[in-house]
Every structure is written in structure tokens, then in C-alpha cells.
C-alpha positions as CSV (number, residue, x, y, z in Angstrom):
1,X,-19.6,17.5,-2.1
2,X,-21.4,15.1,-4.7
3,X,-19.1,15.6,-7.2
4,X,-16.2,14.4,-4.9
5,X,-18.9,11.8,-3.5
6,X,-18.7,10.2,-7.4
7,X,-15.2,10.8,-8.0
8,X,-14.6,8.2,-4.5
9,X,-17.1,6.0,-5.7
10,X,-15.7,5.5,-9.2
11,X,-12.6,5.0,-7.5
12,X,-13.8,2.3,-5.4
13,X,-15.3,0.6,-8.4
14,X,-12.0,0.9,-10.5
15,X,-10.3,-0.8,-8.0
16,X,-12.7,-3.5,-7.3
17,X,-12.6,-4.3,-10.9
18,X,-8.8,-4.7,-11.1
19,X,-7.6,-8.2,-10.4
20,X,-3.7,-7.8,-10.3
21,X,-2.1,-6.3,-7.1
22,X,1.9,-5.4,-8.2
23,X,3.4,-5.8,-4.7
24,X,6.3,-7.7,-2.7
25,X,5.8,-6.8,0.5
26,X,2.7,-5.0,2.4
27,X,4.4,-3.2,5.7
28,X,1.4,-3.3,7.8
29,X,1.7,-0.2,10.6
30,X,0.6,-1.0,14.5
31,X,2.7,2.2,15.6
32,X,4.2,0.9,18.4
33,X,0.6,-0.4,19.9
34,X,1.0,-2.2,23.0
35,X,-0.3,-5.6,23.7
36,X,-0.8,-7.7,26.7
37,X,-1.5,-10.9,28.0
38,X,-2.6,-13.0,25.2
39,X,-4.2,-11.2,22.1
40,X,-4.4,-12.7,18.2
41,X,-3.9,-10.2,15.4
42,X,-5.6,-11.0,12.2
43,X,-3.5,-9.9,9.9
44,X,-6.1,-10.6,7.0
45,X,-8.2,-8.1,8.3
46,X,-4.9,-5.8,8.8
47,X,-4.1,-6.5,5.1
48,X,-7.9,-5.6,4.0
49,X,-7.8,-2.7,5.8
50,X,-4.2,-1.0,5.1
51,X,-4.4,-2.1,1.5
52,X,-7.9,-3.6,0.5
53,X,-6.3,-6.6,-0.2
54,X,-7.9,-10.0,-0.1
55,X,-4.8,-12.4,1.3
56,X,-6.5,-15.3,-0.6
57,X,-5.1,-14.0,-3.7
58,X,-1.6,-13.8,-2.6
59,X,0.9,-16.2,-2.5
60,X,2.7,-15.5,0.9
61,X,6.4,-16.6,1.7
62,X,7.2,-15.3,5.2
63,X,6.3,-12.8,7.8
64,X,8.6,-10.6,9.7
65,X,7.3,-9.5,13.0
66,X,8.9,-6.2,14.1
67,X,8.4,-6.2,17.6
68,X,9.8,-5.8,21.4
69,X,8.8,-7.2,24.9
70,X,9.1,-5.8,28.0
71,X,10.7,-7.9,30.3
72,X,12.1,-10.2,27.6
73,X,10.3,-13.8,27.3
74,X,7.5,-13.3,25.4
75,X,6.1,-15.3,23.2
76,X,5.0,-15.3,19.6
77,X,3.7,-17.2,17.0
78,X,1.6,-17.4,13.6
79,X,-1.7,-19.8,13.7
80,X,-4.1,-21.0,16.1
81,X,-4.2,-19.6,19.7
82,X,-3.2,-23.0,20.9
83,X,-0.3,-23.8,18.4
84,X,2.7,-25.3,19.8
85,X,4.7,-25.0,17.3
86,X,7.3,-22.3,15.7
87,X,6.8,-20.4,19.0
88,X,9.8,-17.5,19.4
89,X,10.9,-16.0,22.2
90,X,11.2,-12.2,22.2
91,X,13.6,-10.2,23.7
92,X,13.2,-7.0,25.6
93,X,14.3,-4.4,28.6
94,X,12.0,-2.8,30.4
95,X,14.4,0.3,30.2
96,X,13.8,0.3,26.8
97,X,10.2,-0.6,26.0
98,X,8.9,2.9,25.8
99,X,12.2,3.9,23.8
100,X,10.9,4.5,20.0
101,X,14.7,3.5,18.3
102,X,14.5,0.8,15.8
103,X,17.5,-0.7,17.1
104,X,14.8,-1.8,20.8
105,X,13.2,-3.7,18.6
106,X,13.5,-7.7,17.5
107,X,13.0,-8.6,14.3
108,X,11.4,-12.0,13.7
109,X,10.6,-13.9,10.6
110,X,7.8,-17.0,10.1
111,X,7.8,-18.8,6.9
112,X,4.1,-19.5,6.0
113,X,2.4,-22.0,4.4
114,X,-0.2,-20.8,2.4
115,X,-2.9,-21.5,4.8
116,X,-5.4,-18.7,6.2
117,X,-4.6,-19.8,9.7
118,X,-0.9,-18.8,9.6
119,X,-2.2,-15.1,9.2
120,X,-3.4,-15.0,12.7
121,X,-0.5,-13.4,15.1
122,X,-0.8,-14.8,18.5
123,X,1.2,-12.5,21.4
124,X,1.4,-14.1,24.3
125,X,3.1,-11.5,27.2
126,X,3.5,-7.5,27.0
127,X,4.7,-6.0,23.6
128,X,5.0,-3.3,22.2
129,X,4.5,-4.1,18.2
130,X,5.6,-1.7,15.6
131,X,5.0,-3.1,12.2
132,X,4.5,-6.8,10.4
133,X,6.2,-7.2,7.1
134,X,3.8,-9.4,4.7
135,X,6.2,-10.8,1.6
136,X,4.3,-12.4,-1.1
137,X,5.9,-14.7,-3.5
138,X,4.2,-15.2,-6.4
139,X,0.5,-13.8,-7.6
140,X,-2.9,-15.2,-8.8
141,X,-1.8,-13.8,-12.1
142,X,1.7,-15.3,-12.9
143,X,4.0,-12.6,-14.1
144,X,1.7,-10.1,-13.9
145,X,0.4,-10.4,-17.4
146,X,-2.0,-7.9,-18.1
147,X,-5.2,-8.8,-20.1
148,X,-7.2,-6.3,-22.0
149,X,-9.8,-6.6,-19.6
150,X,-7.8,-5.3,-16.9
151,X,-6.8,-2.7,-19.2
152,X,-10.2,-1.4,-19.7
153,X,-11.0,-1.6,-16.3
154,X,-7.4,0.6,-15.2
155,X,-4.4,-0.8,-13.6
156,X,-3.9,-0.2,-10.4
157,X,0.1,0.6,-9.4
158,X,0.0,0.4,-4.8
159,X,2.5,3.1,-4.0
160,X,2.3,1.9,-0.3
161,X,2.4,5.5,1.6
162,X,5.3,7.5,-0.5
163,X,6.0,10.6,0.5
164,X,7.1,13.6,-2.1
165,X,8.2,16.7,-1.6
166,X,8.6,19.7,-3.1
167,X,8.3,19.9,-6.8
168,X,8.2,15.7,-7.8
169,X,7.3,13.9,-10.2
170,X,6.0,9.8,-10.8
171,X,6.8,8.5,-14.3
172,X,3.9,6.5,-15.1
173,X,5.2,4.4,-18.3
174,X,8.3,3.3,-16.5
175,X,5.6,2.2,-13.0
176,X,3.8,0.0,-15.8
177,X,7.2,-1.3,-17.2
178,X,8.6,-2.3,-14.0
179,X,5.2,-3.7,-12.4
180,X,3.2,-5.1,-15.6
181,X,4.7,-6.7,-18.8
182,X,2.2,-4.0,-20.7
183,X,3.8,-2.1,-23.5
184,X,2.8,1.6,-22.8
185,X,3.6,2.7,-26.1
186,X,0.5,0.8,-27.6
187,X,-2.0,2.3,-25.5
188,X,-3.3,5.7,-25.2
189,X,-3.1,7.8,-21.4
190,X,-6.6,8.6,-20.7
191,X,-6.7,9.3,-17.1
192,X,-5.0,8.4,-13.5
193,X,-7.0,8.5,-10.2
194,X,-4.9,8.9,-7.5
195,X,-5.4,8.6,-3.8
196,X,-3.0,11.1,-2.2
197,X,-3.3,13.5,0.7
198,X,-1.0,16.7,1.5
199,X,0.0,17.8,5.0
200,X,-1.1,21.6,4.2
201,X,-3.7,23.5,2.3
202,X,-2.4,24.3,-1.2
203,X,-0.4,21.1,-2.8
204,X,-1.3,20.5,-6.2
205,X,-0.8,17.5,-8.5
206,X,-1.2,17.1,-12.6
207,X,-1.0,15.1,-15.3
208,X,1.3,15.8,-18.4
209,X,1.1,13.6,-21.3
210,X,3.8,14.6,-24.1
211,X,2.9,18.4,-24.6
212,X,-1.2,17.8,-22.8
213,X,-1.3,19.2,-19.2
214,X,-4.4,18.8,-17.5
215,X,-6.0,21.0,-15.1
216,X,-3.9,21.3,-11.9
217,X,-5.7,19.7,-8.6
218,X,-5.8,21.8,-5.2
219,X,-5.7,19.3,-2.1
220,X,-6.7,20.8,1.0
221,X,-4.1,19.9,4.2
222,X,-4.9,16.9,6.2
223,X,-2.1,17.5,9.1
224,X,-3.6,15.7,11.5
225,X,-3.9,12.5,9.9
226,X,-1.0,12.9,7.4
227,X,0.9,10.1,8.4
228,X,-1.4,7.8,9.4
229,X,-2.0,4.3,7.0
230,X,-5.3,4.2,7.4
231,X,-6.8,3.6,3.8
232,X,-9.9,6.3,4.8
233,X,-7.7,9.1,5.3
234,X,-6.7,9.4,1.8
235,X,-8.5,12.1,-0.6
236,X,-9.4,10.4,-4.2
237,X,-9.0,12.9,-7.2
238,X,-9.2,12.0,-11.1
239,X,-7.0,13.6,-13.4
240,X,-7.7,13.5,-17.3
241,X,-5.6,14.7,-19.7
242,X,-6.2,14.9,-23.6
243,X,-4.4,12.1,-26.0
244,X,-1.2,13.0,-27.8
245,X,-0.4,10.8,-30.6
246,X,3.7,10.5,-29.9
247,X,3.6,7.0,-28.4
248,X,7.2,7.6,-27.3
249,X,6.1,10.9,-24.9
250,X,6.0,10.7,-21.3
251,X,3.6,10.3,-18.4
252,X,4.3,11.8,-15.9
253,X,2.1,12.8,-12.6
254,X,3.3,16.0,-11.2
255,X,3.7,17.0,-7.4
256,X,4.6,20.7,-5.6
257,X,4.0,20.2,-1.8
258,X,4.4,17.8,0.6
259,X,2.0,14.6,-0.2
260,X,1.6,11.0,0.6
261,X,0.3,9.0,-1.7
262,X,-1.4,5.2,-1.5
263,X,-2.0,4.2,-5.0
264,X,-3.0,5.4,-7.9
265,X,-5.4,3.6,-10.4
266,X,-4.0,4.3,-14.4
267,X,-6.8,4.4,-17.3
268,X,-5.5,3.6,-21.0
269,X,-7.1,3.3,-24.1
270,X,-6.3,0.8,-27.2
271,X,-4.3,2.6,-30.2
């Protein structure tokens, strides 16, 4: 229990220390929640929560609402309570509000200007809201550039709730290729820490690095809250695997079961 108390905790700490979030779009989940009368979402707090990020470091361009009313007529709209303006109507049947098919729901998008008070999601009626699609633009660090302080400190590559299954694998050179402008090839694989969670007892992920395997991780089932967002019901495990000098080798995270996995948190060293 300690052990896996200071493996969380040195999670936590790698990821506070990393600057740089490598994401588009944040799909935040209400799972169909309903809402009535007139309630304000603060979707920073749904951002903090679902991702642990801090909105003031992103750039957002719009926000699609995915939502559905039940007599049609509601209203919706980004800002203060007492906004009047960009206010959308939503359509809706009441035959259909407690029908789960994504074709029920509307789909309506907000451009944003930057300011803290467009994050607040005023519903005004009775909805049932499914999910509310944050798109960022740009990011505090333009290009995502990666210093060698980040480096040090890990890189952490959001995986936003992917599910494997079976025997999988995540190439971790081509994650940092497509999400960073770092060269892998100069640096040296030290360890990942991953934040994953399987629906039964007896999944196991590793870590090869050219002909290196590490030791393989047991993750014990988490049915009940397997597909849940909710940051908290991810396990945190660190995987460390031995250099190999072949700059050109792989990286690849292994999977056999079914898993989920939120982000995972890569630790190089300088060749």
C-alpha cells in the first residue's frame, strides 16, 4: 500500500511539473445528466477535473455542446447567467428524451473568445446533456517545442480514455513524433508512468525498449468504474526498463486485456 501510495504521488508530481498539454480537443463526459430549470456548468472545473487541466493555458476556439431538450425550446448559452447574447435554441421530443441514440441529440457549437467567462455553460429549461467538446487552437508553448527542462521533468502524452484490447501495443517514439517536435533518437527511454485501469483481474502492461523488457505489471479489475472519466478511477503504475544503445529501436508499451488508459507520463534521458 505505501509503495503504490509513492508511485501516485510521483505521478502527481511528474505531471505537475510538465508544462505542455498535446491535445485538440478535451471531450468532457456528463453521461446523459439531466438538467432543469436554470443551472451554469463550469466547464473549467469540468476541464480540471476530467483532465487536470488549467483552461488558462489553452487557447480555446469553440465549444460544441452535445445536448437535447425535452419539449424542444430550450435555451443555451456560454458566459454570464444573464447574457443575452449567442443564445441557441435546442430542439427536442419528449418521446425521445430518455432515448440514448446519438442521432436525439443536437449538436451546437460556440465560438469563444478567450475569456474565462465564456467557459461557464448556462441551461436554461430541461436537458438532458451528454458531452461538451472543448477545441483548443493554439498552446502556451507554440508548436509544442520541447525544452530540456520539460524533458527532465517527463513528457506527458493525454491519451483521453483509449480503450485496448486484447494483445496491443502504443508506440511511444512515433506518440512523441506526432505530439512534440523532440527527436526520440537523441534521448535515452528511462521509464513511462502510465495511468491505466483494466475491467478484470489479470491485464498486464510492459515496456520493451529494443531487445530490454521490463517486468510485466498485474492490474487488478476495476469493473465497476471501468468506463467512467473520472481522473480518480485510474490506477498509476511506473514501468522502467534498462537503456539499449540502438537509437533506431522501438518503444513500445505493451497491453494483453482489456484496458483504458488516461495518459501516460514518458521519462528520457540525454545521450
Amino acid at each position: 500500500m505505501l509503495k503504490k501510495l509513492c508511485i501516485r504521488l510521483l505521478f502527481t508530481f511528474i505531471l505537475s511539473l510538465s508544462t505542455v498539454v498535446h491535445a485538440e480537443v478535451f471531450r468532457l463526459q456528463f453521461n446523459d445528466e439531466i438538467f432543469g430549470g436554470h443551472q451554469t456548468v463550469d466547464l473549467q472545473n469540468a476541464l480540471r477535473e476530467q483532465y487536470r487541466v488549467d483552461a488558462n493555458q489553452l487557447s480555446i476556439d469553440k465549444i460544441n455542446v452535445v445536448v437535447k431538450s425535452w419539449f424542444g425550446g430550450g435555451l443555451v448559452w456560454l458566459g454570464s447567467r444573464y447574457s443575452q447574447s449567442d443564445r441557441r435554441f435546442v430542439n427536442g421530443q419528449a418521446a425521445n428524451f430518455n432515448n440514448p441514440a446519438d442521432w436525439t441529440f443536437n449538436q451546437i457549437t460556440f465560438s469563444v473568445s478567450g475569456t474565462n467567462n465564456d467557459l461557464q455553460l448556462n441551461l436554461n429549461g430541461q436537458f438532458r446533456l451528454r458531452e461538451v467538446v472543448v477545441s483548443v487552437q493554439t498552446h502556451t508553448n507554440p508548436g509544442n517545442v520541447i525544452n530540456s527542462d520539460q524533458v527532465e521533468n517527463g513528457i506527458l502524452l493525454p491519451l483521453y480514455h483509449l480503450q485496448l484490447n486484447g494483445l496491443s501495443s502504443l508506440d511511444i517514439k512515433q506518440l512523441l513524433r506526432n505530439d512534440t517536435r523532440l527527436n526520440p533518437d537523441k534521448y535515452y527511454l528511462s521509464a513511462v508512468m502510465v495511468a491505466i485501469k483494466s475491467r478484470q483481474d489479470g491485464a498486464q502492461v510492459w515496456l520493451e525498449n529494443g531487445n530490454r523488457i521490463s517486468k510485466v505489471e498485474l492490474l487488478s479489475g476495476a469493473g465497476q468504474v471501468f468506463n467512467s472519466h473520472v481522473v480518480a478511477s485510474y490506477d498509476h503504475r511506473t514501468i522502467s526498463v534498462a537503456q539499449y544503445e540502438n537509437e533506431s529501436s522501438p518503444w513500445q508499451l505493451k497491453f494483453n486485456g482489456d484496458v483504458m488508459l488516461y495518459e501516460i507520463v514518458v521519462i528520457l534521458a540525454q545521450r
